[in-house]
C-alpha positions as CSV (number, residue, x, y, z in Angstrom):
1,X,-26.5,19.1,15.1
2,X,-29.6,21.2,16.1
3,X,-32.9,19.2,16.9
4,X,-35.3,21.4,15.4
5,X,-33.4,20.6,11.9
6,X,-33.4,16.7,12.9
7,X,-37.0,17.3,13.8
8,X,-37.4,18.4,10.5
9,X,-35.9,15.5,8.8
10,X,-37.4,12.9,10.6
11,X,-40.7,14.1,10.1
12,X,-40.3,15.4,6.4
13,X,-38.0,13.5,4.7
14,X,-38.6,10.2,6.2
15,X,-42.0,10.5,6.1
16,X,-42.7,9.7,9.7
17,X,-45.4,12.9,11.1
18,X,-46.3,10.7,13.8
19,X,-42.9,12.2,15.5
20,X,-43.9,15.2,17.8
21,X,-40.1,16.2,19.0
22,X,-36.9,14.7,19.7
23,X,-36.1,13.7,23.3
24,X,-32.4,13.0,23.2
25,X,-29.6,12.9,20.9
26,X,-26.5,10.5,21.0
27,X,-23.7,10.6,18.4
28,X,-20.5,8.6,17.9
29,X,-18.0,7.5,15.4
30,X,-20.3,5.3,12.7
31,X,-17.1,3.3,12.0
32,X,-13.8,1.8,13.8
33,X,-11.0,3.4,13.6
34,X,-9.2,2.3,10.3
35,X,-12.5,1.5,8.3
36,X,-13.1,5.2,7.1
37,X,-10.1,7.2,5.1
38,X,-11.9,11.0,4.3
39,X,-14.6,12.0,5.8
40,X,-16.4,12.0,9.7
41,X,-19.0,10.0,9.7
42,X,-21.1,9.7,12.6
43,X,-24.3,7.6,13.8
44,X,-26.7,9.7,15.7
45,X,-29.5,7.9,18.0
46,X,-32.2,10.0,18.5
47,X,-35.0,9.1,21.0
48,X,-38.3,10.3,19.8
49,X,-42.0,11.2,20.8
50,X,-44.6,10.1,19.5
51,X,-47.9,11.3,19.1
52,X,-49.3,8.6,20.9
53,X,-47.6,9.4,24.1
54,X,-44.8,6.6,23.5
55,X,-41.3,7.1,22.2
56,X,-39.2,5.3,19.5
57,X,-35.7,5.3,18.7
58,X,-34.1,6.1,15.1
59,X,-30.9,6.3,13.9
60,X,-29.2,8.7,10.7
61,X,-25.8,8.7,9.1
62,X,-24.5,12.0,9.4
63,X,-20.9,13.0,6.9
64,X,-19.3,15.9,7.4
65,X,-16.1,17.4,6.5
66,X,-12.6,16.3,8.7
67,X,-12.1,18.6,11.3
68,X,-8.3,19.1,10.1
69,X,-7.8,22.4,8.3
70,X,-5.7,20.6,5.1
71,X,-7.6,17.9,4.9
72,X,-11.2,19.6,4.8
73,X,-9.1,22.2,2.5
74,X,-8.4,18.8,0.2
75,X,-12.4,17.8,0.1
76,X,-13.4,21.5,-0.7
77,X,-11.3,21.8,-3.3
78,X,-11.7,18.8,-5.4
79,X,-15.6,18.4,-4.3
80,X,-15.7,15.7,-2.6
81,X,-19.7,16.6,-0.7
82,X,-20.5,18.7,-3.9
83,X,-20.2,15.7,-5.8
84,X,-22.0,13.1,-3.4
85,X,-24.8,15.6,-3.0
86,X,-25.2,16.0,-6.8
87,X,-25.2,12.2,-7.3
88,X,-27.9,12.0,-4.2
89,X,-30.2,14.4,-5.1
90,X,-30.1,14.1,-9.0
91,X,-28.7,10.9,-10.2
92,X,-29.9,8.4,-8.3
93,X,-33.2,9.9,-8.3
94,X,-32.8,9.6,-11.6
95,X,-32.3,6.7,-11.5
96,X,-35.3,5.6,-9.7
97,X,-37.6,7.2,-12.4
98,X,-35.9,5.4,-14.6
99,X,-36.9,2.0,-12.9
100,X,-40.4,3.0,-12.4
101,X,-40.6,3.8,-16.2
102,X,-40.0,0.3,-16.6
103,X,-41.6,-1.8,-14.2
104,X,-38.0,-2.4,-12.4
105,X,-39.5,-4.0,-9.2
106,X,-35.8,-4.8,-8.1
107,X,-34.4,-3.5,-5.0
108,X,-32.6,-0.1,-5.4
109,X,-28.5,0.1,-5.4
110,X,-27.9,3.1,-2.8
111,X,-29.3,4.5,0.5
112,X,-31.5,7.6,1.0
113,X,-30.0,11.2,1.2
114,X,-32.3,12.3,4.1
115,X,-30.7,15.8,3.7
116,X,-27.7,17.9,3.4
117,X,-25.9,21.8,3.7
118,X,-24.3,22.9,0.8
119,X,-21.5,21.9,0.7
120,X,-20.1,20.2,3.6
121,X,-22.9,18.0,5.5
122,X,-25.2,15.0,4.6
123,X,-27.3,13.4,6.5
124,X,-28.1,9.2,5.1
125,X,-30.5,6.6,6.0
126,X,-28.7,4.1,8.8
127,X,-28.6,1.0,6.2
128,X,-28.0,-0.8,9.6
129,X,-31.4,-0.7,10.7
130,X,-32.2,-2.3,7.3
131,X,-29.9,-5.6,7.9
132,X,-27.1,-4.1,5.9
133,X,-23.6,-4.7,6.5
134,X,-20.1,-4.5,5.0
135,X,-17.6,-7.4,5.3
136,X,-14.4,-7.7,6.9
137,X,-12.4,-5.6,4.5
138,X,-9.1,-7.3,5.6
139,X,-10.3,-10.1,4.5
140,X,-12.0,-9.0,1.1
141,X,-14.8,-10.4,-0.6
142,X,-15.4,-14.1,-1.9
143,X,-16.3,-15.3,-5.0
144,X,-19.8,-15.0,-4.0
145,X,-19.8,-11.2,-3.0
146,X,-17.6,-10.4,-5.6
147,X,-20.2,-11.8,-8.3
148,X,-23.4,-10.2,-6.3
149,X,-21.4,-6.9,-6.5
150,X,-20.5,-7.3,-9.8
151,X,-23.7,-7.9,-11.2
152,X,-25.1,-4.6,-8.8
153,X,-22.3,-2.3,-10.5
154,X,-23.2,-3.7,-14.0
155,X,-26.6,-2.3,-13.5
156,X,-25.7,0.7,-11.7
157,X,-23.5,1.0,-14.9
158,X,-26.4,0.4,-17.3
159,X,-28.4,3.1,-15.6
160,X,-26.1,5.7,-16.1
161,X,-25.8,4.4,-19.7
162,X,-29.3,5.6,-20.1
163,X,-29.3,8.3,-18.7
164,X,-26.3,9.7,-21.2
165,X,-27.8,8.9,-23.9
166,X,-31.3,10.6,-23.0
167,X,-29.2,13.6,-21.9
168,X,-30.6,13.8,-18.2
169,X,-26.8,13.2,-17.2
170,X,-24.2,14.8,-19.3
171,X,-20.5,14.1,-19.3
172,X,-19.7,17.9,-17.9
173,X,-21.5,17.3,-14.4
174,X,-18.2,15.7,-12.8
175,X,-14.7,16.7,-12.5
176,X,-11.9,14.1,-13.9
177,X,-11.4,11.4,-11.6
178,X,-9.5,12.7,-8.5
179,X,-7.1,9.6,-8.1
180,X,-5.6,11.0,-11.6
181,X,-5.2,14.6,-9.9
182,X,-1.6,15.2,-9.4
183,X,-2.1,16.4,-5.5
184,X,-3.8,12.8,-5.0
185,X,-1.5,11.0,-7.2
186,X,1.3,12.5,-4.7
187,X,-0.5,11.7,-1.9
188,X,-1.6,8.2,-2.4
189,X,0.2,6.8,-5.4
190,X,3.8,8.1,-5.1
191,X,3.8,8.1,-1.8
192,X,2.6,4.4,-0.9
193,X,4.9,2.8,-4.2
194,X,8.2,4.6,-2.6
195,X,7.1,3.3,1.2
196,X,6.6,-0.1,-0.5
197,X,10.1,-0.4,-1.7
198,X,11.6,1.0,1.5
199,X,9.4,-1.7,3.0
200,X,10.6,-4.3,0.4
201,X,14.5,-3.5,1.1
202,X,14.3,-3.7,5.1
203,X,12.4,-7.4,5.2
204,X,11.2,-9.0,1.6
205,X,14.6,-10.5,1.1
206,X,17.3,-10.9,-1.7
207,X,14.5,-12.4,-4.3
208,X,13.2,-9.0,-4.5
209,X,16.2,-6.9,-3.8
210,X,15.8,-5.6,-7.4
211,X,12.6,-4.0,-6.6
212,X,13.4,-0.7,-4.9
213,X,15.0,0.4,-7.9
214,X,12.5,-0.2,-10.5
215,X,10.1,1.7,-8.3
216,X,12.3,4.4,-7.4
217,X,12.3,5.1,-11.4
218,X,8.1,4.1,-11.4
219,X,7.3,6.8,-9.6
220,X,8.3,9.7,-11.8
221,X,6.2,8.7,-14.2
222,X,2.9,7.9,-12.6
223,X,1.2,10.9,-13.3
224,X,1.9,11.3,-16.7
225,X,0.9,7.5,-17.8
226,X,-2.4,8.2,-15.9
227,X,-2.8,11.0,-18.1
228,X,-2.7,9.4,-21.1
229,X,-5.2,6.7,-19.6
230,X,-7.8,8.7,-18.2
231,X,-9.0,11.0,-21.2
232,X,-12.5,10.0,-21.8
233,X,-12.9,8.2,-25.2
234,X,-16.4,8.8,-26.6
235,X,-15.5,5.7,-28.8
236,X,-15.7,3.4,-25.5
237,X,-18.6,2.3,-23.6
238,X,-18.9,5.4,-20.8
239,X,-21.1,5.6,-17.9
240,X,-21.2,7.3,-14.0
241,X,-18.6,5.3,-12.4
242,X,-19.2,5.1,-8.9
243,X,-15.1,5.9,-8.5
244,X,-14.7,4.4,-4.5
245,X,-15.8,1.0,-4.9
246,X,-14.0,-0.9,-2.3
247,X,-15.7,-3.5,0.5
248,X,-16.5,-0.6,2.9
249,X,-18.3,1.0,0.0
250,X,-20.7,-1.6,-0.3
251,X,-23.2,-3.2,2.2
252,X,-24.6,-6.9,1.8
253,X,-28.2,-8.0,3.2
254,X,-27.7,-11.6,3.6
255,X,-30.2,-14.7,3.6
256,X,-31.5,-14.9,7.2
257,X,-28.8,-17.5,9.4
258,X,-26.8,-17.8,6.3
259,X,-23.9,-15.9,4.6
260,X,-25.6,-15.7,1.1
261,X,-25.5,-12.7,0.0
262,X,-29.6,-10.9,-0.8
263,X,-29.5,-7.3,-1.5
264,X,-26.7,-4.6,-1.4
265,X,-26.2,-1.0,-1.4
266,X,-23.5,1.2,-2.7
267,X,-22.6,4.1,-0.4
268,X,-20.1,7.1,-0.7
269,X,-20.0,8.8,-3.9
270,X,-17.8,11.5,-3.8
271,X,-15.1,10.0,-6.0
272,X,-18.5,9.5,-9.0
273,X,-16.5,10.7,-12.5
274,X,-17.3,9.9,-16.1
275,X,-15.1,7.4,-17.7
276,X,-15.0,3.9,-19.3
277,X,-16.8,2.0,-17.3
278,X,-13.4,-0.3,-16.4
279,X,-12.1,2.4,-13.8
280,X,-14.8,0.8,-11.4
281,X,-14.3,-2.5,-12.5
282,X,-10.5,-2.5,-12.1
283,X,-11.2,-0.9,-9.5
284,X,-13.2,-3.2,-7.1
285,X,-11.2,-6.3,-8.7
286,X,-7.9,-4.3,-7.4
287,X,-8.9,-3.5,-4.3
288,X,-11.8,-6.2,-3.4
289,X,-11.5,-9.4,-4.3
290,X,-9.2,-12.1,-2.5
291,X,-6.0,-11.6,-5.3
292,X,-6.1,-15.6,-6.0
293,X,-9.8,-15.5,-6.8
294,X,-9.4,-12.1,-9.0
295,X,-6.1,-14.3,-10.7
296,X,-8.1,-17.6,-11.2
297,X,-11.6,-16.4,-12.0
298,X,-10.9,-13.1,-13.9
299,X,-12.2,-14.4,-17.1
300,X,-15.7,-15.3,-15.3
301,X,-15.8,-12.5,-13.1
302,X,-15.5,-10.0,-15.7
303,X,-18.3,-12.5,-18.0
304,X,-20.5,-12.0,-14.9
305,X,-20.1,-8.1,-15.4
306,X,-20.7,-8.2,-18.8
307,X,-23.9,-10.6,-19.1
308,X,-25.4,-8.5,-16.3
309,X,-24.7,-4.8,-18.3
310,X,-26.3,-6.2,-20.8
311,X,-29.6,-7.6,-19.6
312,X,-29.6,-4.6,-17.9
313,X,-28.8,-2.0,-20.9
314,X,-31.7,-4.0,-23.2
315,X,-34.3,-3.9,-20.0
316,X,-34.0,-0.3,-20.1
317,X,-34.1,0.0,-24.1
318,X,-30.9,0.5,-24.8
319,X,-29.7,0.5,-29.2
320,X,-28.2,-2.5,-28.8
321,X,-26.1,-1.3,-31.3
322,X,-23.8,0.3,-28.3
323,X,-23.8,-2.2,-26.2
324,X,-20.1,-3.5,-25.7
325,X,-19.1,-7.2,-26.5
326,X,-17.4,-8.9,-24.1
327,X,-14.2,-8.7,-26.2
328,X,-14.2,-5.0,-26.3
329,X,-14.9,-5.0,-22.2
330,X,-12.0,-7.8,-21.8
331,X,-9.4,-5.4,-24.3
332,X,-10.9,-2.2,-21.9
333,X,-9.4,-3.7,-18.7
334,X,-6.1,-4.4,-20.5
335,X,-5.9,-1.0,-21.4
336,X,-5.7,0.2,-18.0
337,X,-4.2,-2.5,-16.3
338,X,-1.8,-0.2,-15.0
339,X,-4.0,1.5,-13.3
340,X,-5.0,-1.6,-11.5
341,X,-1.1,-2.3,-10.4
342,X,-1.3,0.8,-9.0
343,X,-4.3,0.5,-7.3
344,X,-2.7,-3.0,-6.1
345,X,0.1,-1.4,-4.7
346,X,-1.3,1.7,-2.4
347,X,-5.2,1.3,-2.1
348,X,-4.9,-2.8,-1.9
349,X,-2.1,-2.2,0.6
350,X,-3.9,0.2,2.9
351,X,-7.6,-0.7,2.8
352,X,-6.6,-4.3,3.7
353,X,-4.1,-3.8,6.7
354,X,-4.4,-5.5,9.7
355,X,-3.5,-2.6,11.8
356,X,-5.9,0.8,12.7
357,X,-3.4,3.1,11.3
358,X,-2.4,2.0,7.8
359,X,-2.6,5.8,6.3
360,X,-3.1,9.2,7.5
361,X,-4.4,11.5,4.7
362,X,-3.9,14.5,6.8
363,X,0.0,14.4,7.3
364,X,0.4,13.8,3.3
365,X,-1.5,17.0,2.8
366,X,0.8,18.7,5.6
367,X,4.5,17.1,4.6
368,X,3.9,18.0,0.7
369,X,7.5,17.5,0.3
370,X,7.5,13.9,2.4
371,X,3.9,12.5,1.1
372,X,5.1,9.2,2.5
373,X,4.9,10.6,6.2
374,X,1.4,9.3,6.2
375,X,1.9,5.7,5.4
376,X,2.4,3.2,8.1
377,X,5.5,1.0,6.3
378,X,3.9,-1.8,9.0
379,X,1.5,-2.6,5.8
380,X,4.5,-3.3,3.1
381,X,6.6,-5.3,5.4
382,X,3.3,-7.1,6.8
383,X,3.9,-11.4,5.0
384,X,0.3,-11.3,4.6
385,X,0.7,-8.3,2.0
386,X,3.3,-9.4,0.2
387,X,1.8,-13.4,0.0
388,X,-1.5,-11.9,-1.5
389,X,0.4,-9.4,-4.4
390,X,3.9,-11.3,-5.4
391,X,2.7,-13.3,-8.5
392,X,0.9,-9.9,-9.8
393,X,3.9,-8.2,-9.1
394,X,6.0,-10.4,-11.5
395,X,3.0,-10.5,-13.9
396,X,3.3,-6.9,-13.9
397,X,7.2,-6.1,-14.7
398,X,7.3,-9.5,-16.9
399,X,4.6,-7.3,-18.8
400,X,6.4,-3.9,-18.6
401,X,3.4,-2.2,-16.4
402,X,6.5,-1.1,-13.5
């Protein structure tokens, strides 16, 4: 990226005139390989001088598009940076009025958008420099994490709340969620459920020989049950979900020489839709949260949600009126269980593999007519895997989700 733009960002949009040029740029990948699934994203070190005569070093987040021809193709079309730079530059500042309104002196939920080129390019604070940091995503969040985030979402939820009803966000601003798109539900979906029972046959054994079948049958009608899920209801309790919300997607500032969890920041936002409120929460719980601790503590994780949306809906003067019970939230996530098996079955599967190479977006997108060319079967026939998902997965044909 040119220096006379980076110049410009430094010195503008951090607010940092003491720069007088840029000395050097370094760039490489921001994240190991395996820890990112869509876009490049790279850190870039820039060595700066001052106006004083000395120099300093800062860093920036820069996300771009892929440089594969499909899978750039895939992000243009569905708007993945049009939607991130929308939720940037107009929500989340939003947002931020709306906790100034009211005295919120709470740390905010996301990084700053430093800035961007329509539509294909942003460039982000370095949340590093700030003592931020994601946990090990193969080893998921613990109940501690999982609460803090909780809690985060719950008033990221709230916000958006208030925003609908004072009309500064409307429901028309975003697409439908992607993952119910039928490329994506091809590409991820589909494509993982019929790896996992080819994974199931070669090495789960003759307790689950019964499964390849059943999901050989699931698959057909995956996009059509989404379908009937996802229709926004304007009965339910609808906000901005944040539509990514897995452990990469969500950095922790911890409690100095301890692992207590202090401040966090929700990053990535190109999958943002307007929906019920449980797509995120299934969501993270599906993809997340160790499966025992989501199957043990469900009932008080989703109370913790649910106390925190609404001290946070009546600190911003919400009619209390609207405000869900936690009845209505727990019958929510029932309704779209399913979508939480599937999420359990593909996204779980993938985002949590202990290998580098658990999926490869691109070679979906290129073998349209083989979508399961770009899932590593290494991640179904993995023990770990199926430990951490059998007792959901009887849970979920004893209830006639598969």
């Amino acid at each position: 990226m040119e220096k006379e733009y980076l110049e410009i960002i430094v010195r503008r949009k951090q607010n940092d005139m003491r720069v007088k040029k840029i000395v050097s740029v370094e760039c490489k990948p921001a994240l190991d390989k395996g820890e990112n699934f869509m876009s490049t994203l790279l850190r870039y070190k820039l060595v700066v001088l001052l106006g004083s005569g000395e120099t300093a070093v800062k860093h920036l987040i820069v996300k771009s598009l892929p440089d594969t021809e499909d899978h750039s193709a895939f992000l243009q079309e569905y708007s993945f940076f049009k939607n991130e730079i929308h939720v940037y530059s107009k929500i989340l500042r939003d947002m931020m009025t709306l906790m100034e309104e009211f005295q919120d002196k709470r740390d905010q939920l996301w990084c700053e958008m430093a800035g961007y080129k329509p539509y294909h390019k942003l460039i982000l604070q370095d949340l590093k420099d700030h003592q931020f940091h994601a946990q090990n995503r193969r080893e998921t969040l613990d109940m501690q994490h999982s609460m803090f985030a909780l809690k985060a979402l719950a008033r990221f939820h709230a916000m958006s709340a208030v925003l609908l009803k004072r009309s500064l966000l409307r429901p028309g601003e975003f697409e439908p969620y992607v993952l119910s798109k039928e490329k994506m539900v091809k590409c991820v979906f589909v494509a993982c459920m019929k790896v996992l029972g080819k994974g199931v046959k070669q090495s789960w054994g003759d307790e689950w020989s019964h499964l390849p079948e059943l999901f050989n049958k699931a698959v057909d009608e995956i996009y059509n049950n989404l379908q009937k899920l996802i229709k926004p209801d304007e009965s339910r309790f609808n906000v901005l979900n944040h539509g990514d919300c897995w452990t990469n997607n969500m950095l922790f500032r911890h409690v100095e020489d301890t692992n207590i969890p202090s401040a966090i920041r929700f990053v990535d936002y190109q999958l943002s839709h307007y929906n019920s409120f449980a797509w995120d929460v299934t969501y993270f719980l599906y993809t997340s949260i160790q499966p025992t601790i989501r199957r043990e503590k469900f009932v008080e994780l989703l109370t913790t949600y649910h106390k925190a949306l609404c001290y946070n809906l009546k600190l911003f003067h919400y009619p209390e009126s609207d405000i869900p019970t936690i009845q209505q939230c727990m019958d929510e996530m029932e309704r779209i269980k399913y979508f939480g098996a599937l999420v359990l079955l593909s996204v779980y599967a993938i985002t949590t593999a202990d290998n580098d190479e658990p999926f490869d977006m691109d070679k979906n997108l290129k073998n349209e007519d083989d979508p399961e060319a770009g899932v590593n079967m290494k991640i179904y026939t993995d023990p770990k895997y199926r430990e951490a998902v059998k007792d959901d997965l009887k849970d979920f044909i004893k209830e006639g989700l598969l």
